[in-house]
C-alpha positions, 0 to 999 in steps of 0.5 A, spaced: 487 500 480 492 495 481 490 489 485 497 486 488 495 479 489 499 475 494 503 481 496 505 488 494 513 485 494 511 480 488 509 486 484 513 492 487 519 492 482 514 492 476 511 498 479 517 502 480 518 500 473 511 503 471 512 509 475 519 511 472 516 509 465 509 513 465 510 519 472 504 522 469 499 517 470 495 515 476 496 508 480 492 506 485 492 500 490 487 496 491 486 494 499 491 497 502 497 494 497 494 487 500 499 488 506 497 483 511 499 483 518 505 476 517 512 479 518 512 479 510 506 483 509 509 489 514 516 488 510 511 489 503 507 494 507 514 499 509 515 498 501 509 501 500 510 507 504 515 509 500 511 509 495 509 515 497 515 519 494 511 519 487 505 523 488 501 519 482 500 513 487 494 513 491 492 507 495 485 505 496 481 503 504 479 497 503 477 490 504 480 490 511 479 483 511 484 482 507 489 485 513 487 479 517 487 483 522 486 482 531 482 488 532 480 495 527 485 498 533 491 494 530 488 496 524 487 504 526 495 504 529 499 501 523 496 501 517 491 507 517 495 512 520 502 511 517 498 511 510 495 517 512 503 520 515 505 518 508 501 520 503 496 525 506 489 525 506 488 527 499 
């Protein structure tokens, strides 16, 4: 898995580049793209959902923590769900 530290934006070029170079390789990212709930990280997190246009991207559930986050409702409506629209739940 890939583990965009400090931000999925930071990253997002260098992943297209490896999605267009090997498509027929699985990418998984780690704990929700580190997409935090900063006006940075909700801009990272819409660059991550279109991410979902390659289907050999998965994103992994975790460290919820990281999303720094008021409540698991704030967590369920804008991460989780849209996640689960975008990719599936496969």
């Amino acid at each position: 898995g890939i583990m965009c530290f400090q931000g999925l934006q930071l990253h997002y070029n260098d992943i297209l580049t490896l999605l267009e170079a090997s498509p027929n390789t699985n990418m998984i990212l780690d704990h929700f793209g580190f997409t935090s709930f900063t006006d940075e990280g909700s801009a990272a997190f819409q660059q991550l959902l279109k991410l979902a246009q390659h289907p050999q991207v998965h994103v992994k559930i975790s460290a919820l923590f990281r999303l720094q986050a008021s409540s698991y409702d704030k967590i369920k409506a804008e991460r989780l769900e849209p996640l689960l629209e975008s990719f599936g739940p496969d």
